[in-house]
C-alpha positions as CSV (number, residue, x, y, z in Angstrom):
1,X,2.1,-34.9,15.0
2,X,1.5,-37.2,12.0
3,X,-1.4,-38.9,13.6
4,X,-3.4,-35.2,14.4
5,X,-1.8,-33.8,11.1
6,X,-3.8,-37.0,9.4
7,X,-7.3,-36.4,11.4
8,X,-7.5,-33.2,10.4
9,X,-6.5,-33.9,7.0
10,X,-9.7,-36.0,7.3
11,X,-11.9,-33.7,7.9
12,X,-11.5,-32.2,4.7
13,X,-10.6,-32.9,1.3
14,X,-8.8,-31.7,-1.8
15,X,-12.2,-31.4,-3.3
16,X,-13.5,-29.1,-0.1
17,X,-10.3,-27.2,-0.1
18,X,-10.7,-26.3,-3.6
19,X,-14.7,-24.8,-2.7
20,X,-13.6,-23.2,0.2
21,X,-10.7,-21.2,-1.8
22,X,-13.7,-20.6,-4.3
23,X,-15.9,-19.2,-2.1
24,X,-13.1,-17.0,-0.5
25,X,-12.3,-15.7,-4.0
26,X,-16.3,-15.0,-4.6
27,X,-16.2,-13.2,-1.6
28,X,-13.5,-11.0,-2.2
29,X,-14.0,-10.1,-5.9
30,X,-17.8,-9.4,-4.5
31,X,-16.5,-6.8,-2.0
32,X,-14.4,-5.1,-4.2
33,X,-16.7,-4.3,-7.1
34,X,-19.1,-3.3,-4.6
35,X,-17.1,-0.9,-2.6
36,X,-15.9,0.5,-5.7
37,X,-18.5,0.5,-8.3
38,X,-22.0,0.6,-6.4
39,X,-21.9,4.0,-5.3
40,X,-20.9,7.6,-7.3
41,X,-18.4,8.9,-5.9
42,X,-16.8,5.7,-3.8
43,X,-14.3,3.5,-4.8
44,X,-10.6,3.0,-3.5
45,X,-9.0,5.8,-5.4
46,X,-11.4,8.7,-4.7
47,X,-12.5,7.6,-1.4
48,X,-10.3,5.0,0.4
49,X,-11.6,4.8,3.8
50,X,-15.3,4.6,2.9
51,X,-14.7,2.0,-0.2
52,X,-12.2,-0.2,2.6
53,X,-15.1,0.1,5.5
54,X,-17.8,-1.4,2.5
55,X,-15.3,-4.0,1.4
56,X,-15.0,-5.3,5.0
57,X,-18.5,-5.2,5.5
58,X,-19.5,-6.9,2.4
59,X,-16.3,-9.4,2.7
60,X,-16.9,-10.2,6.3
61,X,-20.7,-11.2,5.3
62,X,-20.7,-13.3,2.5
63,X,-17.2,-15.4,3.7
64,X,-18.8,-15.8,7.0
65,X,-21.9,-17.1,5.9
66,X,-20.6,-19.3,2.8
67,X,-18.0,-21.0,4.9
68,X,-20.3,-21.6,7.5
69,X,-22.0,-24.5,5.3
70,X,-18.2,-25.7,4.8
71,X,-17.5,-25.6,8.5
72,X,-17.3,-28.8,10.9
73,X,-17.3,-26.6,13.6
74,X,-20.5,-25.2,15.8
75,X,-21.3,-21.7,16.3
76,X,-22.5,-19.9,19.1
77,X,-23.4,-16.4,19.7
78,X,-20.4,-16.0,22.3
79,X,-18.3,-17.7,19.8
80,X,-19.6,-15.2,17.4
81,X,-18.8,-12.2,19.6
82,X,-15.3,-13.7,20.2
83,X,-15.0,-13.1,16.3
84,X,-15.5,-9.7,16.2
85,X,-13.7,-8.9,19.4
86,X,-10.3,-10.9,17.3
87,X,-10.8,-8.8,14.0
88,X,-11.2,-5.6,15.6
89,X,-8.3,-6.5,18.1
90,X,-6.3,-7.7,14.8
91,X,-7.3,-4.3,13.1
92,X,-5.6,-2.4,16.0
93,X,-2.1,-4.5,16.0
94,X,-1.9,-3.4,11.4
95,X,-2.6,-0.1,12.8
96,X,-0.2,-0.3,15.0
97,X,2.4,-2.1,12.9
98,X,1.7,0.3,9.7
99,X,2.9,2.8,11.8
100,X,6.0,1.6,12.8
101,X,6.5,1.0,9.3
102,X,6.4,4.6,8.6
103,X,2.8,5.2,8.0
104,X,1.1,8.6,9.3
105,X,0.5,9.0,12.8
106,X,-2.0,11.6,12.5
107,X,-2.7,12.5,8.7
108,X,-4.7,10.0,6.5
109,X,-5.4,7.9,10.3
110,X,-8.7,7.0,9.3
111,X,-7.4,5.7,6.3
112,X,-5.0,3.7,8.5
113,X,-7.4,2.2,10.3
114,X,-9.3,1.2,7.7
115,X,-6.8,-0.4,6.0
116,X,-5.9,-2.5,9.0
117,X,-9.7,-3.2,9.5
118,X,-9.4,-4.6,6.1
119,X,-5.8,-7.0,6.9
120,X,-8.0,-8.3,9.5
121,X,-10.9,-9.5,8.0
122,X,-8.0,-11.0,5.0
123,X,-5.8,-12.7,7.1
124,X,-8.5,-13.7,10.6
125,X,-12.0,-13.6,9.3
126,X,-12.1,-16.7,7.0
127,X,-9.9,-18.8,9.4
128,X,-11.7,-18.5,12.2
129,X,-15.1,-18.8,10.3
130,X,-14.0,-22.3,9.1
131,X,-12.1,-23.6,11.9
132,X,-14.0,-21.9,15.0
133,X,-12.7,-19.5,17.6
134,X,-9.9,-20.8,20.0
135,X,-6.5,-19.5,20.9
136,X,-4.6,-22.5,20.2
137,X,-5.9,-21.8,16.3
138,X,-3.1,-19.4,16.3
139,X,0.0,-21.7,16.5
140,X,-1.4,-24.5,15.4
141,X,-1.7,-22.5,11.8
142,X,1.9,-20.7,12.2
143,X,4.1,-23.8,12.9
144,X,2.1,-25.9,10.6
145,X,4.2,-27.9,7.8
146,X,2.8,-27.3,4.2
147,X,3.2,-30.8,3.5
148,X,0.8,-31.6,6.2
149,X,-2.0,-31.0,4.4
150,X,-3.8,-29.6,6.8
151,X,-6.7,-26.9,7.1
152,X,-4.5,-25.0,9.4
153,X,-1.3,-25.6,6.8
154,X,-3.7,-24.0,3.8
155,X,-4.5,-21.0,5.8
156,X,-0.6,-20.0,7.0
157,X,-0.2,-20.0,3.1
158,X,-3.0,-17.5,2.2
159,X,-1.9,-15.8,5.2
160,X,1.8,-15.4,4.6
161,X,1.4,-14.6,0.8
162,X,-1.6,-12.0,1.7
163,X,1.1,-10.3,4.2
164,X,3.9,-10.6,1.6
165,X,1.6,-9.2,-1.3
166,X,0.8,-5.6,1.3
167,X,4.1,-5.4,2.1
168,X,5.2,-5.6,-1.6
169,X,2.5,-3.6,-2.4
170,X,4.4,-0.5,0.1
171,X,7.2,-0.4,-2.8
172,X,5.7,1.8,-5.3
173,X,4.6,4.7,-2.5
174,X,7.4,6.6,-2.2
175,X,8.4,6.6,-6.0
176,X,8.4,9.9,-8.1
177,X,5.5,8.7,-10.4
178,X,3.0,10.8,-9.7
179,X,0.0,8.4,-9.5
180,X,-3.5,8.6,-8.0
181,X,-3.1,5.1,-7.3
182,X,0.9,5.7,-5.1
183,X,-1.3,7.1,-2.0
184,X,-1.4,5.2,1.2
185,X,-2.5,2.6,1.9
186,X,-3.9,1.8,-1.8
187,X,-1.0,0.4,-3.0
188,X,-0.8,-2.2,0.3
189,X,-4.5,-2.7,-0.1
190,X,-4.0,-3.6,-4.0
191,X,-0.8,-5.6,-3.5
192,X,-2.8,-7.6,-0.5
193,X,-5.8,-8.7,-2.5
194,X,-3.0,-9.7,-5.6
195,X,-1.4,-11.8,-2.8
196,X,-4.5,-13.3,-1.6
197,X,-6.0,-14.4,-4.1
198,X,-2.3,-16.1,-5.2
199,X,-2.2,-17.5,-1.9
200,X,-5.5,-19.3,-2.0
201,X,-4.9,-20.6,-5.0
202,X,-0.5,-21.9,-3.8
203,X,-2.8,-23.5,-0.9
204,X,-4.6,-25.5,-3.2
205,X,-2.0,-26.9,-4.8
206,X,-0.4,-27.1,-2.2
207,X,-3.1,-29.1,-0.3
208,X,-3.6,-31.9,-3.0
209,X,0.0,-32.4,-3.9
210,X,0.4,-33.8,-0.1
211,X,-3.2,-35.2,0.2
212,X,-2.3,-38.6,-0.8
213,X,0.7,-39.1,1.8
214,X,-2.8,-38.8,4.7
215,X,-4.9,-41.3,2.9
216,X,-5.9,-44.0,4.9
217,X,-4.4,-47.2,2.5
């Protein structure tokens, strides 16, 4: 395991972990002012499912195509299909899971949807844009060891503290505060970009506090 853990450590360094984070962050902070400032009337609060389906299209553009020039990987237009065919399949296991969790089966669905559209792109999109489209992706980023130092170890960081952050975010829902903001899924959808963006930035550190154990001496 040490031996693949250091190849792939190879492949990328501190220095390009720390762009690829920044670009992720660009990305998101891009897609939230647009879907929420750009146009009257749309933003999270007012209009949730509209400002979540802009955010995922505006997300899902620029982290795609910035983390392309980062990639090592080649894309193909089957590989490219395979991508959308994982997010939307992704999207349907939140929905799924966000109801078992308690949220409306039939009221606020779209909504539902949406916000599991928008877990998706999170947690799948920049992943698989980095480090291709294969099914062995999946528990090779899941069992990774954080001080591997590994592309697949930096994204079960951002991953886990993006899940953490919506779950979290669930707490404040079904308090008597009376805020706009206590609706679901906005306070998942808030706590997820919180725990993000924390994540990415844990996988950093993460990354180039272990770096030097793969360095070739």
């Amino acid at each position: 395991m040490a031996a693949v853990s250091g190849y792939l450590h190879l492949q990328y360094s501190s220095k390009d972990i720390f762009t690829i984070s920044l670009l992720q962050v660009a990305s998101a902070w891009t897609a939230v002012a647009v879907s929420n400032y750009t146009l009257p009337r749309v933003s999270l609060i007012s209009n949730t499912a509209r400002s979540l389906r802009i955010f995922c299209l505006v997300f899902s553009l620029l982290s795609f195509t910035l983390l392309r020039f980062k990639s090592k990987v080649k894309f193909t237009v089957f590989q490219l299909l395979k991508l959308v065919f994982v997010v939307f399949g992704l999207a349907v296991v939140f929905h799924v899971i966000a109801i078992l969790f308690g949220a409306p089966v039939y009221e606020q669905s779209e909504e539902t949807f949406c916000w599991a559209l928008f877990m998706s792109h999170l947690v799948s999109l920049p992943a698989c844009s980095l480090l291709g489209i294969q099914l062995e992706l999946v528990p090779r980023i899941f069992f990774s060891m954080w001080s591997e130092a590994t592309p697949e170890a930096y994204f079960q960081c951002s991953i886990l503290c993006t899940l953490i952050g919506a779950w979290l975010g669930a707490f404040p829902i079904p308090l008597d505060w009376d805020r706009p903001w206590q609706v679901w899924p906005i306070p998942c959808v808030i706590g997820a970009i919180v725990g993000y963006i924390i994540g990415l930035g844990a996988a950093v550190v993460m990354f180039a506090m272990n770096e030097k154990r793969f360095r070739p001496q």
